[in-house]
N, C-alpha and C positions, 0 to 999 in steps of 0.2 A: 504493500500500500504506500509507504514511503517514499518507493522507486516511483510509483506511477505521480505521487503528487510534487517530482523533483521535476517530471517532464512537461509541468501544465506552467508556461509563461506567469509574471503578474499583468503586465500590459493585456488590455481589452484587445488592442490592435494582433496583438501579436498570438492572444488564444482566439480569436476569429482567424488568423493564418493557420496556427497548430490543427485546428479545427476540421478546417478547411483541408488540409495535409492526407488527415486521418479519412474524411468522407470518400474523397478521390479514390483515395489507395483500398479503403473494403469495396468502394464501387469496380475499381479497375478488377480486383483481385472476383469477384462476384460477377463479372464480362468474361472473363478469362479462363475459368472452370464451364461457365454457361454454355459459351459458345464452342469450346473441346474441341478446338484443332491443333492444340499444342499434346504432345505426352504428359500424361498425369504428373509423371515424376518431373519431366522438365517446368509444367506448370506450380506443383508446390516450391522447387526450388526458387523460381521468378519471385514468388509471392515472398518467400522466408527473406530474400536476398534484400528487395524493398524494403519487406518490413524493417529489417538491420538498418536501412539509411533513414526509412521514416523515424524511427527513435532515435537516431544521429541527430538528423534534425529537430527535431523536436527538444535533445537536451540541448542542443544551440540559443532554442530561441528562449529556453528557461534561464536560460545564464547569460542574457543581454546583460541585465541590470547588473549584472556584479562585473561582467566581460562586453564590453560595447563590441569588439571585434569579433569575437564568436558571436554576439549575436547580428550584424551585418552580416556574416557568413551565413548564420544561419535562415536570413530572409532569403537572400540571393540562392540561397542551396532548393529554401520551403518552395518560392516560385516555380525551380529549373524543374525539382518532382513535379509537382503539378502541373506544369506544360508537359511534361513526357508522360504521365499518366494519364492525360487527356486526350492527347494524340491517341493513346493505344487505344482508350475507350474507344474514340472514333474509328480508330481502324477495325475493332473487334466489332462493333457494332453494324460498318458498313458489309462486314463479311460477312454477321448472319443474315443481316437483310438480301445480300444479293443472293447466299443459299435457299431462303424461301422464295424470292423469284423466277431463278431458274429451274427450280423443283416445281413449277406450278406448269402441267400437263392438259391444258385447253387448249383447245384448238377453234380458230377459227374460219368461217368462208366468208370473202368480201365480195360483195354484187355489185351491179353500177346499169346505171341507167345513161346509154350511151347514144348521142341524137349527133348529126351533125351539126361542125360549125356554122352559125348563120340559116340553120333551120329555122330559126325564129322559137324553138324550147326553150326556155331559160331555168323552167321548174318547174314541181312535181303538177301546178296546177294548167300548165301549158300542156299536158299530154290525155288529161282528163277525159278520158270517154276512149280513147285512140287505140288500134293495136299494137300490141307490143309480139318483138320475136324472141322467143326464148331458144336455144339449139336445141337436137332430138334427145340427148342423153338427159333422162329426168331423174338425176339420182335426190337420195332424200332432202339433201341439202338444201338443192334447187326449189324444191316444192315446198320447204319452207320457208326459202326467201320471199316465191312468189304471194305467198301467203300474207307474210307481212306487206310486202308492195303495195298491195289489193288493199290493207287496211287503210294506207295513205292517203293513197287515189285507185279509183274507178279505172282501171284498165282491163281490155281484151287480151289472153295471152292468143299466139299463135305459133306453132313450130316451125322454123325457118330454115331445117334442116341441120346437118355438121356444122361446125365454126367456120369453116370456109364459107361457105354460101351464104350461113347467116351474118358475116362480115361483108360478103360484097352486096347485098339485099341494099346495107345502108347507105356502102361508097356508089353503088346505082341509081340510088335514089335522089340524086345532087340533079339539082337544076329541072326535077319533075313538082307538079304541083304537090301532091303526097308524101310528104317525106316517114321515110320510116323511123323506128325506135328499135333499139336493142336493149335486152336484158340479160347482160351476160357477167359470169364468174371474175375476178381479176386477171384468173389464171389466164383462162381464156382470151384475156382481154387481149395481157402480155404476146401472146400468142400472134393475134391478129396484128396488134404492131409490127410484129416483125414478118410474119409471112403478107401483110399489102402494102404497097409501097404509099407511104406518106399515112397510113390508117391514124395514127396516134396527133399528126398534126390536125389531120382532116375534120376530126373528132372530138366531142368532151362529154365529160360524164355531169349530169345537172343532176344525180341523186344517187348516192352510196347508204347500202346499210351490210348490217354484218349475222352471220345464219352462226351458232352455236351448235358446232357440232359432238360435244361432249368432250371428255377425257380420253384421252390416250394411253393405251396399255397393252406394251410389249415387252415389258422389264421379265429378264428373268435372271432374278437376283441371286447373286452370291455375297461370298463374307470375302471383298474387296482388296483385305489387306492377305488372306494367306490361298484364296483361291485366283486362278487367270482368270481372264473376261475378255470380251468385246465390244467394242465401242462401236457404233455405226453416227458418222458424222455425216450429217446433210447441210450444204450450203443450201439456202432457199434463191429463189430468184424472184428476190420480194426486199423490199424498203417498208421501214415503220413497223409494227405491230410483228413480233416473234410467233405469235401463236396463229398467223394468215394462213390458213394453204396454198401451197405453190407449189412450183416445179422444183425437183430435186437438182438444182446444177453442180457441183461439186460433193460428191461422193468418195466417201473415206472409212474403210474400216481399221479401229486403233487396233489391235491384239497386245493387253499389257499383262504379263507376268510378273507378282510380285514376290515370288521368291529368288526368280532368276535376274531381277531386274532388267525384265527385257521389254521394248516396244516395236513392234511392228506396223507401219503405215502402210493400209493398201488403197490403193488409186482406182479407181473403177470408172471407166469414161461412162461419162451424162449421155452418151447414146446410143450405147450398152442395148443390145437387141435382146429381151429376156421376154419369159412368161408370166404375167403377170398373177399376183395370188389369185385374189379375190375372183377376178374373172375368166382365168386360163385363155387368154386371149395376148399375143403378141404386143410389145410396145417397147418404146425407149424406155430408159429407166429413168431419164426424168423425168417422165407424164407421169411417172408410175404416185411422184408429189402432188399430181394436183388431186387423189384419193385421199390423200394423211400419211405422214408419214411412218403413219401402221402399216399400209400397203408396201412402202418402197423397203421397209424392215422385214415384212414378210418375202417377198419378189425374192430380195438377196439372200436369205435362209433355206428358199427352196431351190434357188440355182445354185448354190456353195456347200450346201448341204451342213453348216456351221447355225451355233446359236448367236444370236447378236444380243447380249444381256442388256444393255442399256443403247440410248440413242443419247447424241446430242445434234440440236438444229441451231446455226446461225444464220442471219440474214448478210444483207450487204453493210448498214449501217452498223453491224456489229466487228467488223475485221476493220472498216474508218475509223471508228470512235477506238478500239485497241491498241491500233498504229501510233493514231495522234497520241493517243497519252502515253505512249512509252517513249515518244519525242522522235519517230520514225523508225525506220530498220534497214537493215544494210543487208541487199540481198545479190546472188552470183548469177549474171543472163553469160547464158553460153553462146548468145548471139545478139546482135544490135537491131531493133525494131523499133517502130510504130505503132501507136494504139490506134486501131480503126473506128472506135469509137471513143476517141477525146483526143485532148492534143497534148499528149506526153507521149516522149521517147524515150528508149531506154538502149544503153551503151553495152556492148561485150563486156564483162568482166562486173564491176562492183558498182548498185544504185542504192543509192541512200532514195528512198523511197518517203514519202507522208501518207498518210492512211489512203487519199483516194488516190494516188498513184500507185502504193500497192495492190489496192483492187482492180485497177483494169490491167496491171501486169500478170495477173493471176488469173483474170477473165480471158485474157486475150488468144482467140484461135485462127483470124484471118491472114493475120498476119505471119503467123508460125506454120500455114500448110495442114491445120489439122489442130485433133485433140490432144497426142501425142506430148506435145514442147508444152502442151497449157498445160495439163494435168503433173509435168515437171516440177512448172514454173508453183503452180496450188504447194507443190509439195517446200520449194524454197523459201514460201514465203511463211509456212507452218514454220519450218524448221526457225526461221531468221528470227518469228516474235516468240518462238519459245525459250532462244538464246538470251535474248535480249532481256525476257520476263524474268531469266534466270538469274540476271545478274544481280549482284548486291546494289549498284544504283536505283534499282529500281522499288528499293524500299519509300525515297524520296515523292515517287509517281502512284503510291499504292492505293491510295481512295480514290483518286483521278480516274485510273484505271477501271476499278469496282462501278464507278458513276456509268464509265463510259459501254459496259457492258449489263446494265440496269436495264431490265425487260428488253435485251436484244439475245439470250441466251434462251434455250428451252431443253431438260433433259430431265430423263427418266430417272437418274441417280434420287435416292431420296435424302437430306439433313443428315443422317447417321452415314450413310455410306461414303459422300465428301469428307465430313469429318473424318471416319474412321482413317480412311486411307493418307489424307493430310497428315492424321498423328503419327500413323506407321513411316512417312513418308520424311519427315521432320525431327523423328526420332531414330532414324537411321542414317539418310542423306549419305548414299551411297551413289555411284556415279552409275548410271542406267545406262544401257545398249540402245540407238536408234537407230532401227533400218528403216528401208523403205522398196515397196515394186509394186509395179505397175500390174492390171490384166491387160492382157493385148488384146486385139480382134481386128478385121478387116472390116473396112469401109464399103458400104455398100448402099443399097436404096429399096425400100418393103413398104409395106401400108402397116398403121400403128390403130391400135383399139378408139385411142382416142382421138386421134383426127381422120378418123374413118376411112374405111379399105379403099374410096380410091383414089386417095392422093398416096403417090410416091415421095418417101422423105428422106433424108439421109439418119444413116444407121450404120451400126457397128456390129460386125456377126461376132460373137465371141470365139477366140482360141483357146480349140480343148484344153490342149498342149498347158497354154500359161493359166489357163483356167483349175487344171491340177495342182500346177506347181505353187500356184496363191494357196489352193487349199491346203495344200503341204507345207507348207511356211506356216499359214496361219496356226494350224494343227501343231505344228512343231514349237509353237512360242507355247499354244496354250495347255497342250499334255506334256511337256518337258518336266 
């Protein structure tokens, strides 16, 4: 009792510091256990080691009045704890918050109501009575878009055939007294931009809403830190809202072994000729996203004959906002090119990149002859921001970070299994193996489920050959 009443100040000023000292450090210490991404044992000793400087401090500030200099020290000391125990608070706290956001497995579908430019639509009460074309594929989604729409306004649905046809219905209808309406998916929208020349200028959408199509569940869980897994990594080809459905563009299975400390990257090109699950019907594998990316998790499971235990999905706005906060990255182009869509170049040998010029270096296939050098380039520039995220600078950048990737992540992982693997991960800090291979396949041209059998598209027939050899790899990292 005597010890504790040696460590209480007589200054008001200086037991409101003390005070103040003591709240921080049970708060920091009560963040720090809560959120368990540190090992137990590494976390009690944090806590015992503070506490030793908290009572440092605190006998500084009781011995002002007899020691002016020890107690100067001990303000300047009481402050510097409380800025760094606050810091950590903030960092502990932006962690578990961005764990409950990318743990959150909703999915959604965005619609739009698309007229042309100079139709004279402006809004939902400009269409009022009018036909609308919906395409032939009525999956549930759709029908309860159209549902809501109907409650808006008064419209006639009609089917306007595939995406093709129901996209040039509208760019036809330019300069007729009649003009038409579209009510189509985003997916499909994306789509129509690029297969009709000028679609996306010609066009705008005067009313968006969004179809809830439930939870997503394809996890099949293990114990993280002493079993292997699979990761299935989907780039979306979507801006804004993580949880949109879209097309799968960028396709990646991790295989991580955490006894052997080993990682596997596999590349699987976005036009990947596969079966698709749900409907044993022919397609790319990136239409296989504008289903959910339950379908493109199943699709790869039944052509690979592997489990994919968890997914993760990023958008575009999520590898941007990454980039920028880690202050860019330093990536290796094995040849000097041109963005075909935007006006960055990039040089043989070493690009300091910023977030969106890492994106269209990682997107870019026109210029590379194929999917082949893109699907490299995906792989450089994984490889570049996990360097980079690695390093100890990057402690300075770590809530920036956290901010920048805040609802543009989505994965099946749940709170415990993050955590657990962090503390295993943090409490060993042993230097991991990364490889990385491609699947091959020949380039070719078929009709796809979803853009119906009689358009010819370009496609990839997969290779037996390197189709084994992935699965042997894979296999190899996760039964070892």
């Amino acid at each position: 009792m005597d010890f504790v009443k040696k460590l209480v100040p007589e200054s008001k000023k200086l037991r409101f510091l003390a005070a103040l000292c003591m709240i921080v450090w049970a708060a920091f210490v009560g963040m720090l256990f809560f959120v368990g991404i540190f090992p137990p044992l590494l976390s009690l000793l944090a806590s015992v080691i503070l506490l030793a400087a908290l009572v440092g401090i605190l006998k500084l500030l009781a011995d002002c009045k007899d020691n002016h200099v020890k107690g100067k020290v001990g303000i300047v000391l009481a402050v510097f704890l409380i800025f760094v125990l606050a810091t950590g608070i903030n960092y502990l706290y932006s962690t578990y918050s961005l764990f409950n956001n990318i743990s959150d497995n909703k999915q959604v579908e965005t619609y739009h109501v698309i007229v042309l430019r100079g139709s004279g639509y402006n809004n939902l009460d400009d269409i009022e009575g009018k036909n609308v074309y919906t395409m032939d594929f009525q999956g549930e989604a759709l029908k309860e878009a159209k549902k809501l729409l109907r409650k808006e306004v008064n419209v006639l649905y009609e089917v306007g055939g595939d995406y093709l046809e129901t996209g040039n219905k509208l760019i036809d209808s330019k300069g007729k007294t009649h003009k038409e309406i579209l009510f189509i998916s985003n997916s499909y929208y994306s789509i129509l931009c690029e297969e009709i020349e000028d679609f996306k200028w010609k066009t705008k959408a005067i009313h968006t809403l969004t179809v809830d199509v439930g939870k997503i569940d394809t996890t099949k869980a293990v114990n993280v830190t002493e079993d292997a897994f699979n990761i299935y990594v989907s780039g979306i080809d979507a801006y804004g809202s993580i949880g949109t459905v879209s097309r799968s563009d960028v396709n990646m299975i991790i295989s991580v072994n955490p006894q052997t400390k080993e990682i596997l990257l596999t590349s699987i090109p976005r036009d990947m000729y596969l079966t698709l699950h749900s409907f044993g019907k022919k397609d790319k594998l990136t239409h296989s996203g504008i289903y959910g990316i339950n379908e493109t998790v199943n699709t790869v499971e039944d052509w690979l004959d592997i489990d994919l235990n968890y997914y993760v999905r990023v958008n575009f706005t999520t590898l941007i906002g990454v980039v920028d906060a880690i202050g860019g990255i330093d990536v290796e182009s094995e040849r000097a090119f041109k963005s075909s869509v935007s006006q960055y170049s990039y040089v043989k040998g070493t690009n300091h990149l910023s977030g969106e010029a890492a994106l269209y270096f990682a997107r870019e296939r026109k210029s590379l002859g194929g999917d082949s050098e893109r699907i490299k380039n995906q792989q450089r520039v994984v490889k570049a921001v996990i360097d980079k995220v690695a390093s100890p600078a990057i402690l300075t950048k770590y809530t920036k970070i956290l901010k920048s990737v805040q609802s543009k992540i989505q994965t099946s992982f749940t709170n415990e299994d993050i955590t657990s693997f962090l503390q295993m991960y943090l409490g060993d800090l042993s230097n991991w193996t990364i490889n990385s291979i491609t699947i091959e396949g020949t380039e070719s041209s078929g009709p796809t489920y979803s853009m119906g059998s009689n358009r010819q598209l370009y496609i990839v027939i997969p290779d037996e050959e390197s189709v084994k050899a992935a699965q042997k790899s894979i296999n190899g990292v996760i039964n070892r």
